[in-house]
N, C-alpha and C positions, 0 to 999 in steps of 0.2 A: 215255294219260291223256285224258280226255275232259273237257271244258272244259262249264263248264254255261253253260248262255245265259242272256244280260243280265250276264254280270259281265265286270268286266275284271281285267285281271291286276293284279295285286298291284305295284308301285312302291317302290321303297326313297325314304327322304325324299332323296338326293340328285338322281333323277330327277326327284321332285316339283316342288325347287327348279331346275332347269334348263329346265324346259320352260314354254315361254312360252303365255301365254295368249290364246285367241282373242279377237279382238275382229270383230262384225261393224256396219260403222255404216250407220245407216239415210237413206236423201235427207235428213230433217228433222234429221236431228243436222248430216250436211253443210250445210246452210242457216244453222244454226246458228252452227257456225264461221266459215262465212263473213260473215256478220252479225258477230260477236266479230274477225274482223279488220280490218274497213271500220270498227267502232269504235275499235279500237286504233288504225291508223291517224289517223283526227280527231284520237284523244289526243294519240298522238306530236305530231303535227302542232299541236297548243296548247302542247303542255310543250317543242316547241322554240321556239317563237314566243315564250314569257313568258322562257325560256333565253336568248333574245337581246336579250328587255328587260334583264334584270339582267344581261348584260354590259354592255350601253350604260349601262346605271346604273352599274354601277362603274367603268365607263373614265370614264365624264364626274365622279364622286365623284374619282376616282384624278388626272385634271388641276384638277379645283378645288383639293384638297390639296396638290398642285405649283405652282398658282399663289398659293397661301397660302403655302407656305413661302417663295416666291422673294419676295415681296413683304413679308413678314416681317423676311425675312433684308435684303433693303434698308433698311426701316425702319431696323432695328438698326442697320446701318452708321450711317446718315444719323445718328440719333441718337447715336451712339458719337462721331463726328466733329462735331455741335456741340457736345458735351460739350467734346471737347480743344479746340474754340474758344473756350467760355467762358472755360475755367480760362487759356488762355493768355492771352483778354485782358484777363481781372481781374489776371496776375502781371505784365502791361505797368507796372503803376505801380511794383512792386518793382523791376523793371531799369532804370526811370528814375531811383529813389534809389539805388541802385547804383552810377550812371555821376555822379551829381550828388556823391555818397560820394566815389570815386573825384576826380573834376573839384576837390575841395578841396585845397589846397596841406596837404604832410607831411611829417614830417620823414623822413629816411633812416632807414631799417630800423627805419620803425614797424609791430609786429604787428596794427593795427587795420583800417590801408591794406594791409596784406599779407593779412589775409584777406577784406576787400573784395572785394580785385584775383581771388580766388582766388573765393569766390560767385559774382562777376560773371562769369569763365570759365564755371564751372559750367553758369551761369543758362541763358549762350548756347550752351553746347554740349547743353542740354536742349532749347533751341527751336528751334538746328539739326537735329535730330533727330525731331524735330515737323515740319518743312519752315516754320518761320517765317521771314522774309527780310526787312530791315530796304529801308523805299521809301523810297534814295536817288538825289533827283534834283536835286540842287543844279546851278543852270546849266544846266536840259533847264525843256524846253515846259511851262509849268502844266497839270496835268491834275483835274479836278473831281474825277475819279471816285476820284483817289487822296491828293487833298490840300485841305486849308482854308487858304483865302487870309485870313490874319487883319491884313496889314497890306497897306499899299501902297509901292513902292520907287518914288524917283527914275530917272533915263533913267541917270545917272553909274555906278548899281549894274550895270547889265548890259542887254543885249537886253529890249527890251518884249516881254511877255507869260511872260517865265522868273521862276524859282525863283530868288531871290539873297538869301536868311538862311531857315534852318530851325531853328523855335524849338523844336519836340518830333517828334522821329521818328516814322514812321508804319511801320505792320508788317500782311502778309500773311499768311497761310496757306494757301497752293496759293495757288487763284482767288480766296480768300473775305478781305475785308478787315477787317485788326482793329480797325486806329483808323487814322485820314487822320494826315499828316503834317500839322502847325502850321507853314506858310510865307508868307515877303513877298516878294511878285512886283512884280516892276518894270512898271509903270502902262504900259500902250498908247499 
């Protein structure tokens, strides 16, 4: 068979599809490229750069957030805890009529003194609870910070400068003071 010239032979499409195509590149296409990678690079080289901005942005967003919440969250407490101060020291007058209730003479197996007796438990085992603590210092040093000196004692009552009669009890909460004790201290 004799093959006519200028043609080539015939291809089924799956040779078609398998055979790769030449490519040949010219110096200026390579300049080319190499120019499109010296740009790519710069790029890279900004889009990590703004990449490490908005990390520092949100580590620094991410610790304000944390310091908002922890300070928050103290708030809270702090606030949560004058509360229970308030309310206990406005219910300081109730436990005084309580005890002043109580302090009345009664007859035996009166129900009115019996449920007194039984609130007044209550009250203190609410405020035990609370960490309320009753500041007694009867016969110890006067202390300003813990008590009001509303009268003055004789030398015959006790050592000069102490507590010797406590007219209204005074009460704590942790550190924080809820009302000074009413005492007469014997005169220096």
């Amino acid at each position: 068979m004799f093959k006519k010239k200028g043609r080539k032979p015939k291809m089924n499409e799956q040779e078609l599809n398998q055979q790769e195509p030449e490519t040949v590149e010219t110096p200026a296409e390579e300049a080319v490229e190499e120019a499109a990678e010296v740009i790519d690079v710069a790029a890279l080289q900004a889009a990590a750069a703004k990449a490490d901005e908005y990390l520092a942005l949100a580590q620094r967003t991410q610790a304000d957030f944390d310091n908002f919440r922890r300070r928050n969250e103290s708030v809270r407490a702090d606030a949560y805890a004058d509360g229970q101060r308030m309310v206990a020291t406005a219910m300081l007058a109730v436990l005084d009529n309580l005890e002043r209730a109580l302090a009345a003479p009664a007859a035996e197996g009166d129900a009115l003194h019996t449920g007194v007796e039984m609130t007044h438990k209550q009250m203190l085992a609410v405020y035990e609870k609370l960490g309320v603590t009753v500041i007694d210092r009867l016969g110890e040093k006067f202390d300003p910070n813990l008590e009001d000196a509303v009268m003055q004692g004789n030398a015959d009552e006790g050592e000069p400068g102490t507590v010797c009669a406590v007219f209204q009890k005074g009460y704590k909460m942790g550190d924080h003071l809820l009302r000074a004790a009413m005492v007469k201290v014997v005169a220096d």
